[in-house]
C-alpha positions as CSV (number, residue, x, y, z in Angstrom):
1,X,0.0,0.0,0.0
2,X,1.4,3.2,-1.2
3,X,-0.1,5.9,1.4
4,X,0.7,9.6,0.7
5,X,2.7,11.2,4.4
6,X,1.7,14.9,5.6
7,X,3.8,16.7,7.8
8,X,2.6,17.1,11.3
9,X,0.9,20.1,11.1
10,X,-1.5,19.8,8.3
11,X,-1.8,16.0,9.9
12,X,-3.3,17.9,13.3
13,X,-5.6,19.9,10.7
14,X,-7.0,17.2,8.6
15,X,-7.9,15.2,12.0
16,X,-9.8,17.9,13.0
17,X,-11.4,18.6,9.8
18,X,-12.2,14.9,9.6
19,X,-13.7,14.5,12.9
20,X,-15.9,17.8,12.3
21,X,-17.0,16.2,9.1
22,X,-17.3,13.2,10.5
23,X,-21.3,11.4,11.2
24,X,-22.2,11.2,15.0
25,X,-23.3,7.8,15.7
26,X,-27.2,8.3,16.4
27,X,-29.3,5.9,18.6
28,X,-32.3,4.5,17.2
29,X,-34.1,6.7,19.9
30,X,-31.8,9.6,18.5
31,X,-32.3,9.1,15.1
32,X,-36.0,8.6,15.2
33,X,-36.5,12.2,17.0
34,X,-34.4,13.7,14.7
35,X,-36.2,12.4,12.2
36,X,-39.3,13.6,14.0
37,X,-38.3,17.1,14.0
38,X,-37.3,17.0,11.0
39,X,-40.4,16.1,9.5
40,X,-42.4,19.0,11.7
41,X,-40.1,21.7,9.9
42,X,-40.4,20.4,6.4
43,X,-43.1,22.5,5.1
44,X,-40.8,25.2,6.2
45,X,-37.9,23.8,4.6
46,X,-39.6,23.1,1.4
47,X,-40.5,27.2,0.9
48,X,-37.2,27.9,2.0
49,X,-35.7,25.8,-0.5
50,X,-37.9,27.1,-3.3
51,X,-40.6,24.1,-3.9
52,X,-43.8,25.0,-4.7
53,X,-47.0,25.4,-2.5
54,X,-48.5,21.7,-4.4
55,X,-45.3,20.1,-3.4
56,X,-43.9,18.4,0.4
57,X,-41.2,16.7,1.5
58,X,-41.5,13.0,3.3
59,X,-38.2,12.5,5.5
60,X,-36.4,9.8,5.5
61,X,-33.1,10.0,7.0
62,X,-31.1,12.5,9.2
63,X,-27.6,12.3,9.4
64,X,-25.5,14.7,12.1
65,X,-22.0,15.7,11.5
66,X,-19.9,16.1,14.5
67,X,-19.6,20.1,13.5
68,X,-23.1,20.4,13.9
69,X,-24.1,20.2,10.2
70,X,-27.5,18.1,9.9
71,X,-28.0,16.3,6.2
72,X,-31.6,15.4,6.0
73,X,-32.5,13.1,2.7
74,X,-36.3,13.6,1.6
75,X,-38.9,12.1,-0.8
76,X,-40.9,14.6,-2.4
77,X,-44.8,14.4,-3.0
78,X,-46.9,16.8,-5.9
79,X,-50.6,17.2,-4.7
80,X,-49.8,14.2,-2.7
81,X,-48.8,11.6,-5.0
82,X,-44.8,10.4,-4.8
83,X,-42.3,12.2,-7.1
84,X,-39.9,9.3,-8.1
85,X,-36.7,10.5,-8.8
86,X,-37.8,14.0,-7.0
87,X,-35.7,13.1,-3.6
88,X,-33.2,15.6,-2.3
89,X,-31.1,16.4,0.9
90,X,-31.1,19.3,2.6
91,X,-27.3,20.1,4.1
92,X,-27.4,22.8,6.6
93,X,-24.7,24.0,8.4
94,X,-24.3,24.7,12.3
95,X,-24.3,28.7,10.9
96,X,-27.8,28.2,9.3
97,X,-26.3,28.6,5.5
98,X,-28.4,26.0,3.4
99,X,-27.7,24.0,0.2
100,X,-29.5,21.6,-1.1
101,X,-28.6,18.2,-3.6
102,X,-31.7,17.1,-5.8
103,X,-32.2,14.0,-8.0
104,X,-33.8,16.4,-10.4
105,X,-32.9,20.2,-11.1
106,X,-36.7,20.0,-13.0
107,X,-39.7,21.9,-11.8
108,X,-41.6,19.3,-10.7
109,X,-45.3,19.8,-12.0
110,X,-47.2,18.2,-14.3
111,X,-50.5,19.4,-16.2
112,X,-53.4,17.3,-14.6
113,X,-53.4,14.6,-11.9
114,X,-56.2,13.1,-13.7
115,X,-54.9,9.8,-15.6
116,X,-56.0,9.2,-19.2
117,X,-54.8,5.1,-19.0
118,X,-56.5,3.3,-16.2
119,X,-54.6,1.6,-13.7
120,X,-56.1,-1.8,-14.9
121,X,-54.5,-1.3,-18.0
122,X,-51.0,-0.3,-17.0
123,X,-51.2,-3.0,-14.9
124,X,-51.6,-5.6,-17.7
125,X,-49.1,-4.0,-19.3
126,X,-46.7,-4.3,-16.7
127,X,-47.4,-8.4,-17.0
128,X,-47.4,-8.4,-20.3
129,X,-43.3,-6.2,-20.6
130,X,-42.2,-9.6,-18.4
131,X,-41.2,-13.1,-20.0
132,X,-42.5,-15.0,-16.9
133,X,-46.5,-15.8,-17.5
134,X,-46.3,-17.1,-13.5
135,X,-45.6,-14.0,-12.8
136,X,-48.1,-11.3,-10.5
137,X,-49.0,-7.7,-10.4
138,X,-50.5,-5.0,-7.7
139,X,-52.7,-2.6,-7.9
140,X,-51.0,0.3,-10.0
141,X,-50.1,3.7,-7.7
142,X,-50.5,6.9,-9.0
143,X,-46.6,8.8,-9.0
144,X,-45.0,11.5,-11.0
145,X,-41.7,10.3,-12.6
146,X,-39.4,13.2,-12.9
147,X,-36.6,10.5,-13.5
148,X,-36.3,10.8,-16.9
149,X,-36.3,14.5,-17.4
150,X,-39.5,16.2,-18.1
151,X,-41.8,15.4,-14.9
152,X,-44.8,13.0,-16.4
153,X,-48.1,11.4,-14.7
154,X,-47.6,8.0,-14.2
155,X,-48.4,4.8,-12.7
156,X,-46.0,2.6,-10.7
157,X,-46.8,-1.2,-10.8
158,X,-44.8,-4.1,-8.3
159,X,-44.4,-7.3,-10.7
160,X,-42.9,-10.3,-8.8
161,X,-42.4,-13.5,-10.0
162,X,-38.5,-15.3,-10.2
163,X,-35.8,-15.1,-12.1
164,X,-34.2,-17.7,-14.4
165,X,-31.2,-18.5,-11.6
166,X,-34.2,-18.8,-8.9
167,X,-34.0,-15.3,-7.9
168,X,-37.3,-14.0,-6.3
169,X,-38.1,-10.8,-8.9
170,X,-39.9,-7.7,-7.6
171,X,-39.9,-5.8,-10.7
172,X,-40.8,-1.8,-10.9
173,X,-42.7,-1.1,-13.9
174,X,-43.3,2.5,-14.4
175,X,-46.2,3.4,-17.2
176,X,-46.7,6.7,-18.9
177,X,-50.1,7.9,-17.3
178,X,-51.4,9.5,-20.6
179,X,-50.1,7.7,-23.3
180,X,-49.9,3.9,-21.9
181,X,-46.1,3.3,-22.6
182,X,-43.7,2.1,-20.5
183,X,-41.4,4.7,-19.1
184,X,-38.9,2.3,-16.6
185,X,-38.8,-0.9,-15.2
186,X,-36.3,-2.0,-13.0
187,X,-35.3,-4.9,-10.8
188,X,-35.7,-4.1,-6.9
189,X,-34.3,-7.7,-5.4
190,X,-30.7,-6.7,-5.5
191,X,-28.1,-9.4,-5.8
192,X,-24.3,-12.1,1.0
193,X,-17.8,-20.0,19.5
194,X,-19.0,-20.3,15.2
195,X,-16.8,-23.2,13.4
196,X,-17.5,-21.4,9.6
197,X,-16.8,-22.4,6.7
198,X,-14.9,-19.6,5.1
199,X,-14.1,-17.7,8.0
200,X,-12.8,-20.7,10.4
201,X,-13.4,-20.6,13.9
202,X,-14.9,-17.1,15.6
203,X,-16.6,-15.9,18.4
204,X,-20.7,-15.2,17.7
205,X,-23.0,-13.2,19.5
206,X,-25.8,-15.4,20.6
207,X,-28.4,-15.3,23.4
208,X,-28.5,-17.4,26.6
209,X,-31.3,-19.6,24.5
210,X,-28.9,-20.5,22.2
211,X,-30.7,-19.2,19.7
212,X,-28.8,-17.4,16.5
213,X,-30.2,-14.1,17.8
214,X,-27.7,-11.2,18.5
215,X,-29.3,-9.1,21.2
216,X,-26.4,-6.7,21.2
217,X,-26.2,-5.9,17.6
218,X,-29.8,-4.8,17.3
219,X,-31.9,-8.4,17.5
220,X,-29.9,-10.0,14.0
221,X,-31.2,-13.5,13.8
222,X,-30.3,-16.3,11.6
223,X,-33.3,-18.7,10.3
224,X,-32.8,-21.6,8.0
225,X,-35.1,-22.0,5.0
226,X,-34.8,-26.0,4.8
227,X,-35.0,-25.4,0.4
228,X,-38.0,-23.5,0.8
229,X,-38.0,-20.2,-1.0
230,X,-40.5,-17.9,1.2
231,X,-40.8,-17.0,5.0
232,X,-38.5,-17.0,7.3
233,X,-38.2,-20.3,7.8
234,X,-36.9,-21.9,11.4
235,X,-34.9,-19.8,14.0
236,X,-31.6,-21.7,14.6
237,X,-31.4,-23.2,17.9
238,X,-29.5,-25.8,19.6
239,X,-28.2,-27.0,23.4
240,X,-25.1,-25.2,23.7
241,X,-23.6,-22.6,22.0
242,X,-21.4,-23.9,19.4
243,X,-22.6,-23.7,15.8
244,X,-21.6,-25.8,13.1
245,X,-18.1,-27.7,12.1
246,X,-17.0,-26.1,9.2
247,X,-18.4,-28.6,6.4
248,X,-21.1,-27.5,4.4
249,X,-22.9,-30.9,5.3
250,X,-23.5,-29.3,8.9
251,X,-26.6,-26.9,8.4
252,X,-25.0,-24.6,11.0
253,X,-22.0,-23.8,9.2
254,X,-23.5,-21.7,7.3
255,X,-25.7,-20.2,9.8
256,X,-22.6,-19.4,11.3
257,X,-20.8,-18.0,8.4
258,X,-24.0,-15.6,7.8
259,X,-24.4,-14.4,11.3
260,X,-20.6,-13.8,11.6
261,X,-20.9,-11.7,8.8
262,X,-23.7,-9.4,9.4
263,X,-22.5,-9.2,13.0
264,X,-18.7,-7.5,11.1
265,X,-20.5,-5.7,9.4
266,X,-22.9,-4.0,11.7
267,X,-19.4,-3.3,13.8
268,X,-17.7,-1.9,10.6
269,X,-20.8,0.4,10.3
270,X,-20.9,1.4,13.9
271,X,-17.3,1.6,14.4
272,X,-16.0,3.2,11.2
273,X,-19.2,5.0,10.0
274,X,-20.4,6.1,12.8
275,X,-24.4,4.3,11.7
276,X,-26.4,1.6,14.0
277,X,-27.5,-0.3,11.9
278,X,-28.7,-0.3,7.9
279,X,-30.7,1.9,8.2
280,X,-29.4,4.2,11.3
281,X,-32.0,2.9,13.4
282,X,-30.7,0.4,15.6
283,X,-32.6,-2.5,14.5
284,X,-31.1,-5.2,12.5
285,X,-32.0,-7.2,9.5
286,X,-32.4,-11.2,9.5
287,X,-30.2,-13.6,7.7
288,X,-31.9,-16.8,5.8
289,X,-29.8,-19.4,4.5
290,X,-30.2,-22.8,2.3
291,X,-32.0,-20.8,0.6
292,X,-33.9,-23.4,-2.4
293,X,-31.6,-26.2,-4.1
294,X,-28.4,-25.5,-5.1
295,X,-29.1,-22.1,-5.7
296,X,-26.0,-20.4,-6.5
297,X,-26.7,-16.9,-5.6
298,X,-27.4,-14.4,-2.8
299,X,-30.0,-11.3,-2.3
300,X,-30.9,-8.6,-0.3
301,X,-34.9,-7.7,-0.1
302,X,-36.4,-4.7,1.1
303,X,-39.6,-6.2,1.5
304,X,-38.2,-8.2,4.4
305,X,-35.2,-6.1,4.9
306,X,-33.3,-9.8,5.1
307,X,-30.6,-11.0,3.3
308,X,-30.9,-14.8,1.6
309,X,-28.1,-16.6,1.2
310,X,-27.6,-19.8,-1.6
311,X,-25.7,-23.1,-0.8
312,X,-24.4,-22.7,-4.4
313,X,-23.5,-25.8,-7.0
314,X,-24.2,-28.7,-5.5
315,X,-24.9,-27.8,-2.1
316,X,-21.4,-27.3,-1.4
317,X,-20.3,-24.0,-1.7
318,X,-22.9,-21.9,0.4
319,X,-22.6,-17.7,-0.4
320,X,-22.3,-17.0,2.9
321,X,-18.5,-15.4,3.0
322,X,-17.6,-12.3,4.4
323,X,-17.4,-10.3,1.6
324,X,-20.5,-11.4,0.2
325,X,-22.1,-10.5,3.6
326,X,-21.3,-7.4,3.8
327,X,-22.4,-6.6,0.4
328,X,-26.2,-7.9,0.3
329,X,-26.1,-5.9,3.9
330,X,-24.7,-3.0,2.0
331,X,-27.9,-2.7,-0.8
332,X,-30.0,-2.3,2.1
333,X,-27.8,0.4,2.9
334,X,-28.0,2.0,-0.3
335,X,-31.3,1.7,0.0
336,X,-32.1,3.5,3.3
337,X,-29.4,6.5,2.0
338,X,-29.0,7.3,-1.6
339,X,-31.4,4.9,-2.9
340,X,-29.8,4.4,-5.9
341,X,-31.7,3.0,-8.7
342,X,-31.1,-0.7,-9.7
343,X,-30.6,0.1,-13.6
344,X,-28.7,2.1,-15.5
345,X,-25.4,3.6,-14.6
346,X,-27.3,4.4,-10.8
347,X,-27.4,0.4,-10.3
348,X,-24.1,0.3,-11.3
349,X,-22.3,2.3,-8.3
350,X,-25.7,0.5,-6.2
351,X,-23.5,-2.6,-7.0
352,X,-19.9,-0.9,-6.7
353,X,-21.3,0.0,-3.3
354,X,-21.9,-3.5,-2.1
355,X,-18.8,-4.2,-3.4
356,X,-16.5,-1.5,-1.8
357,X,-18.4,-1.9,1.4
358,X,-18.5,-5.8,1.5
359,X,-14.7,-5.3,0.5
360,X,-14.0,-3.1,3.6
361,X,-15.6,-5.1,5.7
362,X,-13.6,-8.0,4.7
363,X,-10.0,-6.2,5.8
364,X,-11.6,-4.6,8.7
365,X,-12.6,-8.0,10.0
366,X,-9.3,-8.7,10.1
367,X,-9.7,-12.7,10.3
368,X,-6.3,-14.3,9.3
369,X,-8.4,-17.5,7.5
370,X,-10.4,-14.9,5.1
371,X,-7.8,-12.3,5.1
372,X,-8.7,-8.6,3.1
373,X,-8.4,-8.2,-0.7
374,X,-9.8,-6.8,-3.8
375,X,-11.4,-9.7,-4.9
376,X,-15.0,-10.2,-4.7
377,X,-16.7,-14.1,-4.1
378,X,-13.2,-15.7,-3.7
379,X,-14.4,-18.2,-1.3
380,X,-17.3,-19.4,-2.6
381,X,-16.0,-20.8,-5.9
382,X,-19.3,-19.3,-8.0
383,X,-17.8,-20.1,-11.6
384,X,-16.8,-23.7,-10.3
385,X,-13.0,-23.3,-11.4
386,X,-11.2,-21.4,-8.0
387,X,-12.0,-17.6,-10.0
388,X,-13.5,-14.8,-7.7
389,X,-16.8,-13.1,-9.7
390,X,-15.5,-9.9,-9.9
391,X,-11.7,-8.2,-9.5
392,X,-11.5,-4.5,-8.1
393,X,-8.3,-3.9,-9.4
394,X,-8.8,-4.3,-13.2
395,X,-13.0,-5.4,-13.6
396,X,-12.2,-6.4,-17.1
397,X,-10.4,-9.9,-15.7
398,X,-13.8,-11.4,-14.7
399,X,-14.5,-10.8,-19.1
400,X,-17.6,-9.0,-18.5
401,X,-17.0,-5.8,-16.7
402,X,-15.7,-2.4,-18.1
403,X,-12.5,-0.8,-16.4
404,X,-13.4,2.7,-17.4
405,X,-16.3,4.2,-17.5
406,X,-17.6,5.7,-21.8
407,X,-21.3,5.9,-22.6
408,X,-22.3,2.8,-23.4
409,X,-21.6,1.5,-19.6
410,X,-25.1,2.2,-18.5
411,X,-26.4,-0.1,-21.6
412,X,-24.2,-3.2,-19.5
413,X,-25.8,-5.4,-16.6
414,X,-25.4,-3.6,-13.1
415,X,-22.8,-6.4,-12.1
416,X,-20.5,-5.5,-15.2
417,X,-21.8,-1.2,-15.2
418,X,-20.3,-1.3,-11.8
419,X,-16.4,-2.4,-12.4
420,X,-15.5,2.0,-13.3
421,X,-16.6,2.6,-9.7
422,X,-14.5,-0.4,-8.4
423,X,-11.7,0.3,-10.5
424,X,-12.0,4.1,-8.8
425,X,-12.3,2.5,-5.2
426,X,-9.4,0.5,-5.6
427,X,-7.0,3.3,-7.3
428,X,-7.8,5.4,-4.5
429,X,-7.1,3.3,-1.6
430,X,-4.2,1.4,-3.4
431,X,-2.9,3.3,-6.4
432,X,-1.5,2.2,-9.7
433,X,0.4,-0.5,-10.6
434,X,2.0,-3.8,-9.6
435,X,1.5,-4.5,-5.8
436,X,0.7,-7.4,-3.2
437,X,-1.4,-7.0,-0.4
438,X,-2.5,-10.0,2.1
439,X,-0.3,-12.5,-0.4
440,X,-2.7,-11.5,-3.2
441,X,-0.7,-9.8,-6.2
442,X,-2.7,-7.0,-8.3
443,X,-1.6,-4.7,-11.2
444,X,-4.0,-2.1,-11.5
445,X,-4.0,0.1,-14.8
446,X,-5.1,3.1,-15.8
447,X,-7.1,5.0,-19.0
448,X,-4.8,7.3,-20.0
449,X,-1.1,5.5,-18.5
450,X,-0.9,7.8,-15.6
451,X,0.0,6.8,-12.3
452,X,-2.2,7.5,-9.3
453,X,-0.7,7.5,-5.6
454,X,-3.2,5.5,-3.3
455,X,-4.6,7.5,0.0
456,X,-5.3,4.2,2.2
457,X,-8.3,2.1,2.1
458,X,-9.8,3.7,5.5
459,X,-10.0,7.7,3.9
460,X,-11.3,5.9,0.7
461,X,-14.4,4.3,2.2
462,X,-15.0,7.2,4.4
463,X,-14.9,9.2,1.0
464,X,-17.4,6.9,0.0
465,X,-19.8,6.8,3.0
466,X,-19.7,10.4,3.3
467,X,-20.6,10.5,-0.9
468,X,-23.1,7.6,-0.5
469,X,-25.1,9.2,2.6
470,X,-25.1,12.7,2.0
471,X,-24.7,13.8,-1.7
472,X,-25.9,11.0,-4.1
473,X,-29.2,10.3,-4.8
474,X,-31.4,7.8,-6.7
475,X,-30.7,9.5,-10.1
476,X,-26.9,9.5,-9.7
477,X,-24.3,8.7,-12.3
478,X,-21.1,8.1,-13.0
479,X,-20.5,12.2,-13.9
480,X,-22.5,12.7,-10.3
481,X,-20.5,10.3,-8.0
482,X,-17.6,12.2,-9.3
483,X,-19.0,14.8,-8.0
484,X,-20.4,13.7,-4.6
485,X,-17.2,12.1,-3.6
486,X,-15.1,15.6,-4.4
487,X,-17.9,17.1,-2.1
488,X,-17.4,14.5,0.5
489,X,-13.6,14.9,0.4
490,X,-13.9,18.7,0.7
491,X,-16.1,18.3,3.9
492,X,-13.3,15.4,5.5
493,X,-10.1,16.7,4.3
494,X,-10.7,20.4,2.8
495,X,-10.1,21.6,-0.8
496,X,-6.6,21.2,-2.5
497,X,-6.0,18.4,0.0
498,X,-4.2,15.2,-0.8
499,X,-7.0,13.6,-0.6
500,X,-9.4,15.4,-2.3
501,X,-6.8,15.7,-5.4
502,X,-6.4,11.9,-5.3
503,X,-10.2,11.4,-5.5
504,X,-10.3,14.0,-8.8
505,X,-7.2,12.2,-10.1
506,X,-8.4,8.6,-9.3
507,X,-11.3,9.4,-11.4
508,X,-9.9,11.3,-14.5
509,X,-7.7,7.3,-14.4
510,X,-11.2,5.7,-15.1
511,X,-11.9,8.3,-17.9
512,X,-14.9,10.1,-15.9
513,X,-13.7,14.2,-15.8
């Protein structure tokens, strides 16, 4: 690791600036009045902030920096129905100064809230846009999308079904309110003393009942599905407290491996980003493992705020290792913040996300037996022939991802859209070039032959966080988070600093500018 030295006085001056900049870590009690208050001032703060006397602002998280700066994120309504792609946050400073990031710079109004299509009939065309007849629709809600430029009445329709690999699907199918054609549609169901499997032997956080329930990491339980692909399945329990023996043939291994892993995670969030929890509230999600037959895959759902976890080809190889943990945690993250939207170049950094957080959760864990790297899924053997599925580094190795961003990225699955923001992630913390880290050697390159000087992994995913939490939104793209991350850098380490020049320069390597 190439890290960039400061002399001792700018070193005093960037702790400070980083600790002011820095999230407070909120109780669920905390958060939940200051979401309260914030919501009791929002028709104030949407005049202030210019929105018109038809439109009002839905909170939905608060975040408090440690110099008294309060970023509140809002979903915006027009005459009461939702404004997808109309969320913003509201950053106001300990001074009273106010700015304000929005999904959409668009005036958000739209000419009648009267619809011409019926909701029946958007709804049957939200089955019919799917290749699954099994699959099922709900009742179509009224919405404004002002995601795709000029505001439009709409209707938003929930398809679910499953995808060819098993997948549950929730599908988002937004319809053009006046003229019956399909505007967006987008996939919601993002694809996660213990003797594990991956991680070896580790210490687990389980109650008196032996039960996998972690009363001090916000109630996390573990429940085995038993092949069945709905509910939660049984609680794990047995009569004492050691959980599995390290074979997949032991149901509790992976129990183990999946409870181990949310419970790093949660610490990494607490400990490093200051947040209880996904969603800042103190609760925690559930884990469910074996999740059908040899499904080889892993998901996080909002619906159940849960994470679902595969035993992979044939039984043998369940997706329950760190890294993969602490990514499925990390879309429900996404989700409670920036919301980004699963599609597009937005899904792609949703994905880079889970990656760069389930990657730093991995070296902060620490654990000698599944030490820290850059690769993603190295453990679970997903391709069947030793090869991780993705490499920060240089995405192109895994022959599907892009290693720089152009404009045809957005036109790529998420999984492959996502490799620029990686390839960012890892030139930031690492730098260019041929390196080993943890016994794993990497050579990463750049667009245009320069060489970048890594800042450390820890100011990278700070960078991130901040980025993530406070200045993206669902719209986001690849031109944005170059954006959000200079903001966040500015805020931790101050303009002209070495890190904020390494985040410009770390980008303009990926060919975003």
């Amino acid at each position: 690791m190439v890290v960039v030295g400061v002399q001792t006085g700018s070193a005093s001056a960037d702790a400070q600036r980083v600790a002011g900049a820095t999230a407070v870590a909120l109780s669920g009690t905390q958060r939940a009045a200051a979401v309260q208050d914030a919501q009791a001032g929002a028709s104030a703060t949407a005049k202030a902030i210019g929105l018109s006397g038809k439109e009002a602002l839905v909170v939905r998280d608060v975040i408090k920096d440690a110099d008294g700066t309060v970023h509140t994120r809002y979903e915006r309504t027009y005459e009461g129905l939702p404004v997808l792609g109309g969320d913003l946050v509201v950053h106001q400073k300990k001074s009273g100064a106010r700015s304000t990031t929005k999904a959409t710079e668009a005036a958000i109004s739209v000419a009648t809230t009267v619809a011409a299509v019926p909701s029946a009939t958007a709804k049957k065309a939200a089955l019919a846009s799917g290749a699954n007849a099994s699959e099922s629709a709900s009742t179509a809600r009224k919405v404004v999308w002002a995601a795709g430029g000029k505001p439009v009445l709409a209707w938003e329709t929930t398809v679910t079904g499953v995808q060819q690999d098993g997948t549950p699907s929730r599908r988002q199918v937004v319809t053009d309110a006046t003229t019956g054609k399909e505007l967006y549609s987008y996939e919601t169901i993002e694809t996660g003393v213990g003797n594990t499997m991956y991680a070896g032997q580790v210490t687990l956080g389980t109650s008196p009942s032996y039960t996998l329930t972690d009363a001090t990491r916000g109630g996390h339980k573990t429940y085995d599905l038993n092949g069945g692909t709905s509910g939660t399945g049984s609680l794990f329990t047995n009569s004492t407290d050691t959980w599995g023996n390290g074979l997949a043939s032991n149901r509790a291994t992976a129990a183990a491996d999946a409870h181990y892993g949310a419970a790093v995670t949660w610490d990494f969030y607490k400990n490093e980003l200051g947040r209880s929890g996904i969603r800042g509230d103190g609760v925690a999600a559930y884990s469910r493992v074996h999740y059908g037959n040899a499904y080889v895959n892993a998901f996080w759902d909002d619906s159940c705020f849960c994470m679902t976890y595969g035993d992979g080809i044939g039984n043998t190889h369940p997706l329950t290792s760190l890294d993969v943990a602490g990514h499925e945690m990390s879309h429900g993250l996404t989700s409670s913040t920036a919301n980004l939207r699963y599609s597009g170049e937005s899904g792609g950094l949703n994905e880079a996300t889970s990656d760069i957080l389930g990657t730093s959760v991995e070296f902060f864990a620490g654990n000698a037996t599944d030490a820290g790297d850059y690769l993603i899924g190295e453990k679970i053997d997903i391709n069947g022939n030793g090869t991780p599925l993705r490499y920060m580094d240089q995405p192109s190795k895994d022959g599907k991802s892009a290693d720089y961003w152009s404009k045809s990225v957005g036109r790529l699955n998420v999984h492959y859209s996502s490799g620029p923001a990686n390839h960012f992630f890892y030139l930031l913390s690492e730098g260019s070039g041929s390196k080993t880290i943890n016994g794993v050697t990497y050579n990463s390159p750049t667009s245009n032959g320069s060489t970048v000087t890594g800042i450390g992994r820890t100011a990278a995913y700070k960078i991130w966080y901040k980025a993530l939490s406070t200045y993206m939104t669902s719209t986001t793209g690849y031109s944005g988070a170059r954006t959000a991350t200079l903001n966040a850098a500015k805020d931790l380490y101050g303009t002209g600093s070495t890190q904020y020049n390494a985040v410009a320069t770390a980008w303009t390597a990926i060919n975003v500018k």
